[in-house]
Residue frames as a rotation matrix with the C-alpha (Angstrom) as fourth column:
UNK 1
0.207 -0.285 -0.936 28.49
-0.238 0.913 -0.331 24.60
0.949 0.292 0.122 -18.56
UNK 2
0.776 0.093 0.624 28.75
-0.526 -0.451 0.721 23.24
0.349 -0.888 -0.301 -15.48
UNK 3
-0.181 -0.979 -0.091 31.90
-0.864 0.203 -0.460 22.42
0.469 -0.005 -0.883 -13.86
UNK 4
0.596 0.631 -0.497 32.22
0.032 0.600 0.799 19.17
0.803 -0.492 0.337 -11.95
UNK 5
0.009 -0.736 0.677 35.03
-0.947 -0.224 -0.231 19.24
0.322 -0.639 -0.699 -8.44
UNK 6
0.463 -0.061 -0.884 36.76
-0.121 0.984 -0.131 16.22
0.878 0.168 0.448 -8.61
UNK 7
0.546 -0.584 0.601 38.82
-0.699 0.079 0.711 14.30
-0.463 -0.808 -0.365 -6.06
UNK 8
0.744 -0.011 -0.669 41.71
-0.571 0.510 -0.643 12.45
0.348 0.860 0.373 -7.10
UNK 9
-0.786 -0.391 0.479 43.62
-0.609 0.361 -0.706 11.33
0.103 -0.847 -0.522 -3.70
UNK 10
0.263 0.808 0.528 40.49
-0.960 0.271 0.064 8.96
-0.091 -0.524 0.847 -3.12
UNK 11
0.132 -0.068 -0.989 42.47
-0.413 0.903 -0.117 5.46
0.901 0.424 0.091 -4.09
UNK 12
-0.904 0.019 0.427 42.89
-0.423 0.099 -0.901 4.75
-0.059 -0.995 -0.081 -0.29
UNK 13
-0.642 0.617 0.454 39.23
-0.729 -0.308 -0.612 4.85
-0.237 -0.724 0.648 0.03
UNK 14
0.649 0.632 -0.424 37.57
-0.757 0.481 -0.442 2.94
-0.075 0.608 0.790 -3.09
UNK 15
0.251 -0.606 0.755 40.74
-0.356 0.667 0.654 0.87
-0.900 -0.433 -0.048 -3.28
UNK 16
-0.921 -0.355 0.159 40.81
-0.032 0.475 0.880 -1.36
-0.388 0.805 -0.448 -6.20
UNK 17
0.000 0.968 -0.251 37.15
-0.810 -0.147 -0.568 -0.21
-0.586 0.203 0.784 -8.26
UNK 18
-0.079 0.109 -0.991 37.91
-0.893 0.434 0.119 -3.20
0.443 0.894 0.063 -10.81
UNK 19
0.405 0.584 0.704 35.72
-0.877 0.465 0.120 -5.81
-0.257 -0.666 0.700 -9.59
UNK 20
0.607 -0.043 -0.793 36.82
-0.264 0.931 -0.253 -9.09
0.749 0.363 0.554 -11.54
UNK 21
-0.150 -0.884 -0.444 39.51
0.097 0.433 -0.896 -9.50
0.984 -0.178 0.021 -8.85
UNK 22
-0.721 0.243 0.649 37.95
-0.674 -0.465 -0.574 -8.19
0.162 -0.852 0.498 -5.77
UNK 23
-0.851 0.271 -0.449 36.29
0.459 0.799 -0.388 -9.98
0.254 -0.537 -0.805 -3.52
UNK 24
-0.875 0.481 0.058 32.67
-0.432 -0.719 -0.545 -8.26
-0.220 -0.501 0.837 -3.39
UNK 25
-0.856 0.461 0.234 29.25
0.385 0.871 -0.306 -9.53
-0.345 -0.171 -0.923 -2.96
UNK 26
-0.736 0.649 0.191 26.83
0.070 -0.208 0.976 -9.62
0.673 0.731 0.108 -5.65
UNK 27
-0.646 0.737 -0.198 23.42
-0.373 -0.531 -0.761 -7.83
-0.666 -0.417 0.618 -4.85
UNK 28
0.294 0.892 0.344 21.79
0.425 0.200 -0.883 -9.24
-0.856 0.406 -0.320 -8.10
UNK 29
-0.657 -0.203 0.726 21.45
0.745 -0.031 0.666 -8.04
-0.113 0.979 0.171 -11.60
UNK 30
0.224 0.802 -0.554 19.02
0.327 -0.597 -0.732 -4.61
-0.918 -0.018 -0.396 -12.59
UNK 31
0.922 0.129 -0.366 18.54
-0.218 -0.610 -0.762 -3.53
-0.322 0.782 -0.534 -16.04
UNK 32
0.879 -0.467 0.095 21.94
0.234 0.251 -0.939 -5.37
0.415 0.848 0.330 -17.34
UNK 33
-0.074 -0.970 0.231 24.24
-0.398 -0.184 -0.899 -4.06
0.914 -0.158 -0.372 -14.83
UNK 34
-0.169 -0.529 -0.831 25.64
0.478 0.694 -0.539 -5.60
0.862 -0.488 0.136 -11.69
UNK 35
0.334 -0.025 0.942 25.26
-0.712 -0.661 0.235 -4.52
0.617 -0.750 -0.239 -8.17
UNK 36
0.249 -0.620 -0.744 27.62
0.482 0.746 -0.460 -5.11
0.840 -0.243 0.485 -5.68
UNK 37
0.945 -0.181 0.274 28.38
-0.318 -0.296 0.901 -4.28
-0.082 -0.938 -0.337 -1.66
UNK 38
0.309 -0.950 -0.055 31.56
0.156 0.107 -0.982 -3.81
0.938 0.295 0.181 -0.88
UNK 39
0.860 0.229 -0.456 31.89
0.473 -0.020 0.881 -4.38
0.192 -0.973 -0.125 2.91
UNK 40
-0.212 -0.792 -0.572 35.59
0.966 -0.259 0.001 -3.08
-0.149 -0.553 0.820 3.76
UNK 41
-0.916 0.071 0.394 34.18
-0.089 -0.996 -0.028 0.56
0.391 -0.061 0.919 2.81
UNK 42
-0.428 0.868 -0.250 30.76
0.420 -0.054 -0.906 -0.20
-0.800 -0.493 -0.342 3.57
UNK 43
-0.171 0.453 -0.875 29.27
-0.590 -0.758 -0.277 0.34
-0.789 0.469 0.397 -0.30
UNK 44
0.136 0.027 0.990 27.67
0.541 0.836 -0.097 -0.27
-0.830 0.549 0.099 -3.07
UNK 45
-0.607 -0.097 -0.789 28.18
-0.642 -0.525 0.558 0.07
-0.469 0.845 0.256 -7.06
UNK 46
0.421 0.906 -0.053 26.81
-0.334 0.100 -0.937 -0.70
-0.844 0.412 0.344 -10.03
UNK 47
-0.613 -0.712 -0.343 29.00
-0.592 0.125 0.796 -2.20
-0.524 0.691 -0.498 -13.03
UNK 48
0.878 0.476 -0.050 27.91
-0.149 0.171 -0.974 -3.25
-0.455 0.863 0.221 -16.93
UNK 49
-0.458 -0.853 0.250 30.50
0.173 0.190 0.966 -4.70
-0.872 0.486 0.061 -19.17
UNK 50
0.294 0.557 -0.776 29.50
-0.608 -0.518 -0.602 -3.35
-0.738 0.649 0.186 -22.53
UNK 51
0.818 0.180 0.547 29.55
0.024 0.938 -0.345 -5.81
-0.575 0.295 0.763 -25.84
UNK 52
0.602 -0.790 -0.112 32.65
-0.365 -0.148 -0.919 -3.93
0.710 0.594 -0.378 -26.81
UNK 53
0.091 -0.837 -0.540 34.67
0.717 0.432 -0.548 -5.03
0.692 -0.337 0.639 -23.35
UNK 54
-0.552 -0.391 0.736 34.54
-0.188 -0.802 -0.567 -1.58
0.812 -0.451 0.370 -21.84
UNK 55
-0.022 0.703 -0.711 33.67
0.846 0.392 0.361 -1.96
0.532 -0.594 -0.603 -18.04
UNK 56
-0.525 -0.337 0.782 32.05
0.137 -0.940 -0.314 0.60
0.840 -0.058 0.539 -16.41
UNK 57
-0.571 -0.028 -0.820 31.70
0.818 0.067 -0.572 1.46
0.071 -0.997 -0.015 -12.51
UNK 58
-0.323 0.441 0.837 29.39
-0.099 -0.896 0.433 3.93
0.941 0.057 0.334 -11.01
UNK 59
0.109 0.425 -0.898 28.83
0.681 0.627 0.379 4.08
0.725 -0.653 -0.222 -7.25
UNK 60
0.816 0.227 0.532 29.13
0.024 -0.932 0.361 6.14
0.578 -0.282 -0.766 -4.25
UNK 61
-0.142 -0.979 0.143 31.98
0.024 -0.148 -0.989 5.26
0.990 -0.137 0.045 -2.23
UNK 62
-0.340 0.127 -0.932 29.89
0.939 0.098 -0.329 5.16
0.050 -0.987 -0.152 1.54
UNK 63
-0.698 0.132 -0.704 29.37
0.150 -0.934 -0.324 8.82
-0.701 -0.331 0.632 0.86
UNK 64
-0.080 0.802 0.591 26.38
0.700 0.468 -0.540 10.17
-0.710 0.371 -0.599 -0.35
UNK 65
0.835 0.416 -0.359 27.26
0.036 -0.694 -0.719 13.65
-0.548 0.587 -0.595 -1.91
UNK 66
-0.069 -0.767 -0.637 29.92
-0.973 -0.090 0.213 12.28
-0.221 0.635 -0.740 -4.02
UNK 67
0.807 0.212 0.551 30.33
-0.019 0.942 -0.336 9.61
-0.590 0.260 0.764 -6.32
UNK 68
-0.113 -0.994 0.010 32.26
-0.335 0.048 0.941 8.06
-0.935 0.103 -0.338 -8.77
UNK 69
0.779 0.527 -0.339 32.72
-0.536 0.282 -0.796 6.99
-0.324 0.802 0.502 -12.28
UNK 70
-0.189 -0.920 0.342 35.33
-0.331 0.388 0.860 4.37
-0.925 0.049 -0.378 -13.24
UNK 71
0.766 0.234 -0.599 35.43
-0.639 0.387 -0.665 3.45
0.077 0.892 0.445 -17.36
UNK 72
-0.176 -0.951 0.253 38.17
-0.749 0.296 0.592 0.39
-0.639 -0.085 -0.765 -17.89
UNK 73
0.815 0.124 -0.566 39.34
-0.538 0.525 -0.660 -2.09
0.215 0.842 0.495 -21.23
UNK 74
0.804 -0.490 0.337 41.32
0.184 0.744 0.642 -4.88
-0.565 -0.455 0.688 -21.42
UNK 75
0.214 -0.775 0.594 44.62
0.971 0.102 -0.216 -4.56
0.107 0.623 0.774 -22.60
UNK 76
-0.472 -0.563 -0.678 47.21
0.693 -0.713 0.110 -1.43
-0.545 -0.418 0.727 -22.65
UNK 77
0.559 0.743 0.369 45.42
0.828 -0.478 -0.292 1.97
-0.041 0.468 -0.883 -23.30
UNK 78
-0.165 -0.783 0.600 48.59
0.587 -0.567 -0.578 4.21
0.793 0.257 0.553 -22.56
UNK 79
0.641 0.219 0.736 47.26
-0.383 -0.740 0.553 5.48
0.665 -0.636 -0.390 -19.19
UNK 80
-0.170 -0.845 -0.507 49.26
0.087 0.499 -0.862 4.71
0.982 -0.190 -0.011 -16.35
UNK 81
0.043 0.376 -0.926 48.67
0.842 0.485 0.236 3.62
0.538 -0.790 -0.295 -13.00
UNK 82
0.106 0.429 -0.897 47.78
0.964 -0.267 -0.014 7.01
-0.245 -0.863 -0.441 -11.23
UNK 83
-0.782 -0.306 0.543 48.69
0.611 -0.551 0.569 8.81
0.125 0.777 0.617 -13.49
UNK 84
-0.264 0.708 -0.655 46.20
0.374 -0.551 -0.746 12.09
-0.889 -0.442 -0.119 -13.56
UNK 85
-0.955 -0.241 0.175 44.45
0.274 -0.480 0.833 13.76
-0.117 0.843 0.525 -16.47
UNK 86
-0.464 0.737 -0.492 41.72
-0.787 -0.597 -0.153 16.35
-0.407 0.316 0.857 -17.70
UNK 87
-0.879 0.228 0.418 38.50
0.456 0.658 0.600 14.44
-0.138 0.718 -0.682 -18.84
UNK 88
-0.782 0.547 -0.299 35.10
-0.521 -0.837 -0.170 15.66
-0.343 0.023 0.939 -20.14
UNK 89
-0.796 0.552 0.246 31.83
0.435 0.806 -0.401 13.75
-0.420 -0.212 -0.882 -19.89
UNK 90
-0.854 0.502 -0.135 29.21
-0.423 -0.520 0.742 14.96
0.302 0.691 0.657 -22.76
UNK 91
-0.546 0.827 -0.134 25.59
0.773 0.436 -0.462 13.83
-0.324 -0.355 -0.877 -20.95
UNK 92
0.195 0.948 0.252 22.58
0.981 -0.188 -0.052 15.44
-0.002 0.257 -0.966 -23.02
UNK 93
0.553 -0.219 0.804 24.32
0.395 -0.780 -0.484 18.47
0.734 0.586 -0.345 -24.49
UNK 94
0.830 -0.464 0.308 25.84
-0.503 -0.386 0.774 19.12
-0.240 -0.797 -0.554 -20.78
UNK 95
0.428 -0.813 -0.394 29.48
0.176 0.502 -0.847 18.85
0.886 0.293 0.358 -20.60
UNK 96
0.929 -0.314 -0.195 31.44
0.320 0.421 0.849 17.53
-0.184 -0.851 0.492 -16.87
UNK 97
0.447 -0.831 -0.332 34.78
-0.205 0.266 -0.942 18.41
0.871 0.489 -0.051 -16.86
UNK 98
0.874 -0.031 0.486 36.89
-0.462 0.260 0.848 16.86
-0.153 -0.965 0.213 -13.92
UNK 99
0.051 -0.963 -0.266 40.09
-0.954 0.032 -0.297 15.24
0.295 0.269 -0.917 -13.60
UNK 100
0.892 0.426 -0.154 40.44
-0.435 0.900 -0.033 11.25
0.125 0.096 0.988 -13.67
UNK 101
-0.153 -0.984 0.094 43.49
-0.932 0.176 0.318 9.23
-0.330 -0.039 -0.943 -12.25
UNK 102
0.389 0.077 -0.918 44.62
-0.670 0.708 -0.224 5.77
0.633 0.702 0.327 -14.09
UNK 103
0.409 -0.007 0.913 44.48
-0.636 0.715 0.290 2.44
-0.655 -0.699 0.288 -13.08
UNK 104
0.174 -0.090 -0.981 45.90
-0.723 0.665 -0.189 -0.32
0.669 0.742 0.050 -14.34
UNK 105
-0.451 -0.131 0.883 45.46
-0.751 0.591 -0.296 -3.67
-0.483 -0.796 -0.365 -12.65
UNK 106
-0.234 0.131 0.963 44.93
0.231 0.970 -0.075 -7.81
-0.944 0.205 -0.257 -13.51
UNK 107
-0.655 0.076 0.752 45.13
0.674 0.510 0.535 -6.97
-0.343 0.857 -0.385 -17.42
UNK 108
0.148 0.488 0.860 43.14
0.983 -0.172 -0.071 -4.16
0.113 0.856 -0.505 -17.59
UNK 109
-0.435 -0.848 0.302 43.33
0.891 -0.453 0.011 -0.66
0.128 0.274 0.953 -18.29
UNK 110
0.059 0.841 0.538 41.59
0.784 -0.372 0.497 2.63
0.618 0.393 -0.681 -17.56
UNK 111
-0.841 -0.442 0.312 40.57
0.023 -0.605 -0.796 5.39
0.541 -0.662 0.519 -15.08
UNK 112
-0.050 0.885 -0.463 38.03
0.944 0.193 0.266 6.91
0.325 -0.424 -0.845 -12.69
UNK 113
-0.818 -0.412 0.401 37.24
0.103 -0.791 -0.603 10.09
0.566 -0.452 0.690 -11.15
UNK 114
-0.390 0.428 -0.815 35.37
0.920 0.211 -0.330 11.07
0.031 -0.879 -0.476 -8.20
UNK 115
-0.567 0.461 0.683 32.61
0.020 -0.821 0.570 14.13
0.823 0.337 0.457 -8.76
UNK 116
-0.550 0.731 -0.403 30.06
0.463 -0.135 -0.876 15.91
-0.695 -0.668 -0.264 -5.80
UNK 117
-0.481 0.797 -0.364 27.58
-0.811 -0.563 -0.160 17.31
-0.333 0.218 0.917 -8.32
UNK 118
-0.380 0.683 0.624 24.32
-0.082 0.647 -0.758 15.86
-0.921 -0.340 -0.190 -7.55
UNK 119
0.207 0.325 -0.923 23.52
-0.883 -0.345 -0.320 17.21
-0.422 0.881 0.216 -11.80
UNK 120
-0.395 -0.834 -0.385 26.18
-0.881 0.463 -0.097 14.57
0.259 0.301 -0.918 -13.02
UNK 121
-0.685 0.563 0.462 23.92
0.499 0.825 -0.266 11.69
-0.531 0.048 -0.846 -11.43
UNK 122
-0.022 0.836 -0.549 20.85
-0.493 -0.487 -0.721 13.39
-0.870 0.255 0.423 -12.41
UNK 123
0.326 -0.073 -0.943 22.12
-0.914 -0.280 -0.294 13.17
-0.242 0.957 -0.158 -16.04
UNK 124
-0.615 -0.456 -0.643 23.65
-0.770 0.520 0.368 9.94
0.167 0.722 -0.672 -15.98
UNK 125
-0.891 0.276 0.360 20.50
0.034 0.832 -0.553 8.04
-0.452 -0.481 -0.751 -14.49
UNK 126
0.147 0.620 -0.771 18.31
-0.588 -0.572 -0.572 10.40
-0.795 0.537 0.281 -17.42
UNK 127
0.164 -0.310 -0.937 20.50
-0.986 -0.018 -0.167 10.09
0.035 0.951 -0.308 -20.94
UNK 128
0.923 0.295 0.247 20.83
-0.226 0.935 -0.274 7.21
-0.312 0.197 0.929 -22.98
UNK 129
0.548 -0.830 0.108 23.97
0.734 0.414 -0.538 7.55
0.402 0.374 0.836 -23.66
UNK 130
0.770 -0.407 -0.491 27.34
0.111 -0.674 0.731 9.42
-0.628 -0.617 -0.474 -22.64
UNK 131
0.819 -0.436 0.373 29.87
0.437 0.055 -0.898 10.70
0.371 0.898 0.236 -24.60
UNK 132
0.819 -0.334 -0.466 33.89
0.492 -0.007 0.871 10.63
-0.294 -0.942 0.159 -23.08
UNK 133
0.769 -0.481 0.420 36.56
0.014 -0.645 -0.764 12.65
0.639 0.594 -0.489 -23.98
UNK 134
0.666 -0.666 -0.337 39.91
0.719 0.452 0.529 11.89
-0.200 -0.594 0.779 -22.25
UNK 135
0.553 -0.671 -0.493 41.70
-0.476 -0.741 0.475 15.04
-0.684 -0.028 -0.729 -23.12
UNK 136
-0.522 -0.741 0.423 43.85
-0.161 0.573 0.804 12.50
-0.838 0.351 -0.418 -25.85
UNK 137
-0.235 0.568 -0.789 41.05
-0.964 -0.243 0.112 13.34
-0.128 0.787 0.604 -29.14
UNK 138
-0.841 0.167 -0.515 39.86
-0.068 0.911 0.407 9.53
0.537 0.377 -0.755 -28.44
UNK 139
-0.524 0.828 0.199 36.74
-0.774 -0.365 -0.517 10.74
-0.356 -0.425 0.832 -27.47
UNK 140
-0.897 0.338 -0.284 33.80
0.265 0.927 0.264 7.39
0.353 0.161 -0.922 -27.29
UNK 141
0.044 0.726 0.686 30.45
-0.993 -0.045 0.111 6.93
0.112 -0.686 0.719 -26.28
UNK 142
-0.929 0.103 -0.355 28.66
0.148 0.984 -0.102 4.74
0.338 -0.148 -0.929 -24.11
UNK 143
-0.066 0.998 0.017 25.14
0.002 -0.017 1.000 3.36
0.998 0.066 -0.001 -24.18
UNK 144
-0.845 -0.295 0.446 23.87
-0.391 -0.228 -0.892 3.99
0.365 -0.928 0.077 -20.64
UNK 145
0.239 0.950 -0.201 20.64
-0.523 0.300 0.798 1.74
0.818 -0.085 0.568 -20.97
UNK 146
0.561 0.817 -0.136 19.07
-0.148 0.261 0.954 1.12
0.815 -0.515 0.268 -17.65
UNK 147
-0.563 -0.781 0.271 21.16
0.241 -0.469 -0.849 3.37
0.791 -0.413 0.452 -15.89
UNK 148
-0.233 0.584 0.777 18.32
-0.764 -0.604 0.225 5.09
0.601 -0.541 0.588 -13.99
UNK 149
0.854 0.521 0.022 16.99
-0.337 0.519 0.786 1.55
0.398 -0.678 0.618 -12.34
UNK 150
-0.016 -0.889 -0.457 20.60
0.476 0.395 -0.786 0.44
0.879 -0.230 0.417 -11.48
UNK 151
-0.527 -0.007 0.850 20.91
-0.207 -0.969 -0.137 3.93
0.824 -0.249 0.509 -10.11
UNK 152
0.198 0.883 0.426 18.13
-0.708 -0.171 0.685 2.91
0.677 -0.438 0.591 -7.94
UNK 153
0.743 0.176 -0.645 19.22
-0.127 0.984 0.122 -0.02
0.657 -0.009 0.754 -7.10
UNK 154
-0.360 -0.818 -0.449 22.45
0.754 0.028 -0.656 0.58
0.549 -0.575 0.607 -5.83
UNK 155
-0.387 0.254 0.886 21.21
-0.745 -0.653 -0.138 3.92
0.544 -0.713 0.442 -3.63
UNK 156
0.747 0.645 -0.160 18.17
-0.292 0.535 0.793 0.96
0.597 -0.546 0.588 -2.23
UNK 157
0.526 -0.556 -0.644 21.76
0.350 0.831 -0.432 -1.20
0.776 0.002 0.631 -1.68
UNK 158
-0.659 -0.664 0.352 23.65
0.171 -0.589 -0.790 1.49
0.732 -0.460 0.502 -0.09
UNK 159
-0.062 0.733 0.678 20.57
-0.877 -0.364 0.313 2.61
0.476 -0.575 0.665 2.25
UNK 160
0.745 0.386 -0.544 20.26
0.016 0.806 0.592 -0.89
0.667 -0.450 0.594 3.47
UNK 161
0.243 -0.320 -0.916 23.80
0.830 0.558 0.026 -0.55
0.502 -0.766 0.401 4.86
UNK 162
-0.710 -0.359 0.605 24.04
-0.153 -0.761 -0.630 2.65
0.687 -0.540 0.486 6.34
UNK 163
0.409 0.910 0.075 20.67
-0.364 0.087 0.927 0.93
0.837 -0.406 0.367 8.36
């Protein structure tokens, strides 16, 4: 199983990942999800709101051998603003564990965590789906259609500004 090695000191860097409030500048639209540059780090992500509400973040952070994965719902989920905790990311029978700090900001609720295995993209730009597991037996999936061209997209995005 492979492990993933998280960072969870990284809120400095990514700041606020929950875009509805943030000033960042739309790249366009690929395969249903968003891309977006974020100039004060000098990056881009990718973000899909899903027809349940759940928004979810995937980007690099300026760095390329580490990324990120932010999941967030409106309203109170019981996590708490930095708060840390064990999570486990099911992606095509592989299982991620890593360790995810909470956000809460403008109404909504959630976490992120910050992974360097290059597998972990691999898999989420592959599988159609992902299955989370928050250490709290409210384990969910999400559909990850047209992950892989996002995926693309935002690297194309990110290459443009490291140019």
């Amino acid at each position: 199983m492979p492990s993933l090695k998280c960072l969870v000191s990284v809120a400095a860097l990514f700041g606020a990942t929950v875009t509805f409030a943030q000033p960042y500048a739309s790249k366009g639209e690929v395969a249903g999800w968003r891309i977006f540059v974020n100039e004060a780090n000098s990056s881009c992500f990718m973000e899909i709101v899903t027809d349940e509400g759940l928004v979810m973040q995937m980007g690099t952070g300026g760095k390329v051998d580490m990324g990120y994965l932010g999941l967030y719902t409106e309203g109170e989920t019981g996590i708490r603003d930095g708060e840390t905790g064990e999570i486990r990311i099911g992606l095509g029978g592989l299982v991620y564990n890593g360790v995810a700090q909470g956000v809460q900001r403008d109404g909504y609720s959630g976490g992120y965590f910050i992974g360097n295995n290059p597998l972990m993209g691999f898999d989420l730009s592959t599988q159609s789906e992902m299955v989370v597991n928050p250490g709290s037996g409210r384990e969910f999936t999400v559909d990850l259609s047209g992950a892989g061209e996002a995926m693309e997209a935002t690297r194309a995005c990110q290459m443009e500004l490291a140019e």
